[in-house]
C-alpha positions as CSV (number, residue, x, y, z in Angstrom):
1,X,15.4,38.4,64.2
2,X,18.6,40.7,64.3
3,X,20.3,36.9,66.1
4,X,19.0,35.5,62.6
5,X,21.1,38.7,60.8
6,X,24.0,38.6,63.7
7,X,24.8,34.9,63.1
8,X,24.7,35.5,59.2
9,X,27.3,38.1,59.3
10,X,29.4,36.2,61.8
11,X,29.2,33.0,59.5
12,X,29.8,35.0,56.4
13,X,32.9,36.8,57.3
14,X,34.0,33.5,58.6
15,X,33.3,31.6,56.0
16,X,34.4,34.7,53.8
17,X,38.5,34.5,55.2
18,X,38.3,30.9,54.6
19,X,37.4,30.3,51.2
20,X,40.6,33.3,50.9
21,X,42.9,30.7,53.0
22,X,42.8,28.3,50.2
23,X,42.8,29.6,46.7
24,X,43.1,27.3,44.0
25,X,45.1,26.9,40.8
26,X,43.7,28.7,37.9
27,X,43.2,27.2,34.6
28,X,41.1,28.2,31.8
29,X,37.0,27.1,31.3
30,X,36.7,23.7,30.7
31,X,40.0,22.6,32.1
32,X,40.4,20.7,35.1
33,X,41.9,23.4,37.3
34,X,39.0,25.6,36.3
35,X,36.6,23.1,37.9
36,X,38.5,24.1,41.3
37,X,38.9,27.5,40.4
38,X,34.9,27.4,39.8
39,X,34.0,25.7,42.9
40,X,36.1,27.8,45.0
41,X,34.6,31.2,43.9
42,X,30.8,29.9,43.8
43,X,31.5,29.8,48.0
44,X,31.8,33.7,47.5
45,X,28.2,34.2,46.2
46,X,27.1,32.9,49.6
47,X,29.4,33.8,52.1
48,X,28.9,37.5,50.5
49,X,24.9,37.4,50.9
50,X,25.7,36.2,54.9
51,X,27.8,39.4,55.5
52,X,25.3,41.5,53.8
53,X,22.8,39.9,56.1
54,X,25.2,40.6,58.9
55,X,25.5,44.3,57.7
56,X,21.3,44.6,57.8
57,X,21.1,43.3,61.1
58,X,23.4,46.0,61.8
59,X,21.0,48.6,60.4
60,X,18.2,47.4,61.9
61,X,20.1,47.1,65.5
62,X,20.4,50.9,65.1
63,X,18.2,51.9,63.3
64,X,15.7,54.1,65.1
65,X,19.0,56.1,66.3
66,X,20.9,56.5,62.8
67,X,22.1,59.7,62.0
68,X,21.8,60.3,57.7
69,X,25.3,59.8,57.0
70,X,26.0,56.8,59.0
71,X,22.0,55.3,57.5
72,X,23.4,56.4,54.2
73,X,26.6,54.5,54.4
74,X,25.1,51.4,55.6
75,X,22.8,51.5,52.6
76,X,25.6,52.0,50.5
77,X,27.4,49.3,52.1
78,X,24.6,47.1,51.0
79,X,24.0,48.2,47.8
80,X,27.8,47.2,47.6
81,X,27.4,43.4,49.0
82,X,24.3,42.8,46.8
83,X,26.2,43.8,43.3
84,X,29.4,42.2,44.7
85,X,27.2,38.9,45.3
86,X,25.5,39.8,41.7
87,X,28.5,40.0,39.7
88,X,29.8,36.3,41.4
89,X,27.2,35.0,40.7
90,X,26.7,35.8,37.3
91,X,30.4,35.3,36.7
92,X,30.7,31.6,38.1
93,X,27.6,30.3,37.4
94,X,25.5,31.9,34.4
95,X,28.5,32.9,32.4
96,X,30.5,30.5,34.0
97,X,31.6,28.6,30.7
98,X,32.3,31.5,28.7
99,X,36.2,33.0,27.8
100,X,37.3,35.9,30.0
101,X,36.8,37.9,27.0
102,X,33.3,37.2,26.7
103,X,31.3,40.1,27.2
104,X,29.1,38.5,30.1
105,X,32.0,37.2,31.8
106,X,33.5,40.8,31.7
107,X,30.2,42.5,32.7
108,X,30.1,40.0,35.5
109,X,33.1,40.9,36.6
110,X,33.1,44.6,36.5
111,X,29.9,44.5,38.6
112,X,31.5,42.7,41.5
113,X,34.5,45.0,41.5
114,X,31.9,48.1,41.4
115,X,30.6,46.3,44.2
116,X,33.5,45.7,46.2
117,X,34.1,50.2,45.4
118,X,31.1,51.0,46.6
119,X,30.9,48.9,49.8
120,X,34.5,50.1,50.5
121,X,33.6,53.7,50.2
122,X,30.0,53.0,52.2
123,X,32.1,51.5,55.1
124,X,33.8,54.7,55.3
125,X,31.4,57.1,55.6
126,X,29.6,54.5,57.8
127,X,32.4,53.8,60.0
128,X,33.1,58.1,60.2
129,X,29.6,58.9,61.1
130,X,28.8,55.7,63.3
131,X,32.5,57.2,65.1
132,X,30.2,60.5,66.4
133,X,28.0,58.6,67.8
134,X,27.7,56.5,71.0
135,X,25.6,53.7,69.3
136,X,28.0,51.4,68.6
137,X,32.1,51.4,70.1
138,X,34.5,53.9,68.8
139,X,36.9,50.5,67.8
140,X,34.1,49.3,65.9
141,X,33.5,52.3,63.9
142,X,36.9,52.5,63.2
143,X,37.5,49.5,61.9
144,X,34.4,50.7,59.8
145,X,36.4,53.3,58.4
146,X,39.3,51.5,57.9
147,X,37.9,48.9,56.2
148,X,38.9,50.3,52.6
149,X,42.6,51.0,53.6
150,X,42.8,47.9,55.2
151,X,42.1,46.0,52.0
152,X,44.2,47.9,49.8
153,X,47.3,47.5,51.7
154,X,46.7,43.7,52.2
155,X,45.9,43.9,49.1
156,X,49.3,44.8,48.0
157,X,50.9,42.6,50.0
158,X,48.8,39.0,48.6
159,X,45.5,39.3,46.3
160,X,44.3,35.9,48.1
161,X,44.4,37.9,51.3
162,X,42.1,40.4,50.0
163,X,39.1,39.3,51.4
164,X,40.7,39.4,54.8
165,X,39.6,43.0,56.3
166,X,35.9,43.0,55.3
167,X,35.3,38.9,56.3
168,X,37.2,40.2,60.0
169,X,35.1,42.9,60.2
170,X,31.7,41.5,59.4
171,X,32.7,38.4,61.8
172,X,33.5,41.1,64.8
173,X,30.6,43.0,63.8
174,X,28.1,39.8,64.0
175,X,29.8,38.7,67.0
176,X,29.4,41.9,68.6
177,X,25.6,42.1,67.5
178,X,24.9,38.8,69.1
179,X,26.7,39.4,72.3
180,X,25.8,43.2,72.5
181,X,21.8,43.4,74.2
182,X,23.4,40.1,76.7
183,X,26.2,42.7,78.2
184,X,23.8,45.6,78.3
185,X,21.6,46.3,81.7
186,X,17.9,46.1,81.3
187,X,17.3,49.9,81.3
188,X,19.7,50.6,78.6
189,X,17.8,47.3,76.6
190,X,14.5,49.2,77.2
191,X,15.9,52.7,76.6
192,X,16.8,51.4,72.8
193,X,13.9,49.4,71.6
């Protein structure tokens, strides 16, 4: 099961820095550059539910030896993807048609961005505790940590980049979960399960 969760991640944050690689023009609803504009961010509502898949199977890989704060920020963290994929999807397709000054669209919006906070700051505390521990490599939990700066400051530099950091990071962390019980010696398998 956690392969099933591993792949998703890795697939999501892939899929995640792609759909950033190629942002299309924008144009208002009903106009032909909305169409692209549209099609492009539907991708997100997926690729968002794969890294929050990702970001289970990382719970569950761990989760007998979770300390509260680093269980606590992983639940955050997923309370994060879920109204980020929420608010996507309730933006591009339920209220997909109305103005950005419709109150839907706006409401839509808002959640993903609450979303995006709150899996930022869950990622932090996450990344921090997960660092005190031994259950997962010090690099890893740092990029953890990091995650929030990281996004800000490529933020800054290009909004299409945004999605960078997190899709990386949930890619490395699915990759890592599928490669991780493979590099470990049988007694250290045994001595986690």
């Amino acid at each position: 099961m956690n392969r099933i969760f591993a792949t998703a991640g890795l697939l999501g944050g892939i899929a995640w820095i792609l759909i950033g690689l190629f942002p299309p023009d924008w144009g208002p609803p009903g106009t032909r550059a909305y169409e692209g504009y549209q099609l492009w961010n539907r991708l997100w509502t997926p690729a968002l539910l794969l890294m929050a898949l990702g970001f289970a199977g990382l719970s569950l890989a761990l989760r007998s030896s979770l300390t509260r704060w680093s269980r606590g920020g992983l639940v955050v963290m997923l309370i994060g993807w879920a109204l980020m994929a929420l608010g996507n999807f309730a933006e591009f397709w339920i209220f997909t048609t109305e103005s950005y000054t419709g109150v839907g669209r706006n409401a839509s919006w808002t959640t993903f961005l609450f979303g995006t906070l709150i899996m930022l700051l869950g990622s932090t505390v996450a990344g921090l505790a997960l660092y005190r521990t031994n259950l997962i490599p010090k690099w890893l939990a740092v990029l953890l940590a990091l995650m929030l700066p990281l996004v800000i400051g490529i933020g800054a530099i290009n909004m299409s980049w945004l999605g960078w950091p997190s899709g990386g990071i949930t890619a490395i962390i699915g990759g890592y979960l599928m490669v991780q019980k493979q590099s470990q010696p049988a007694h250290l398998q045994e001595a986690r399960r």
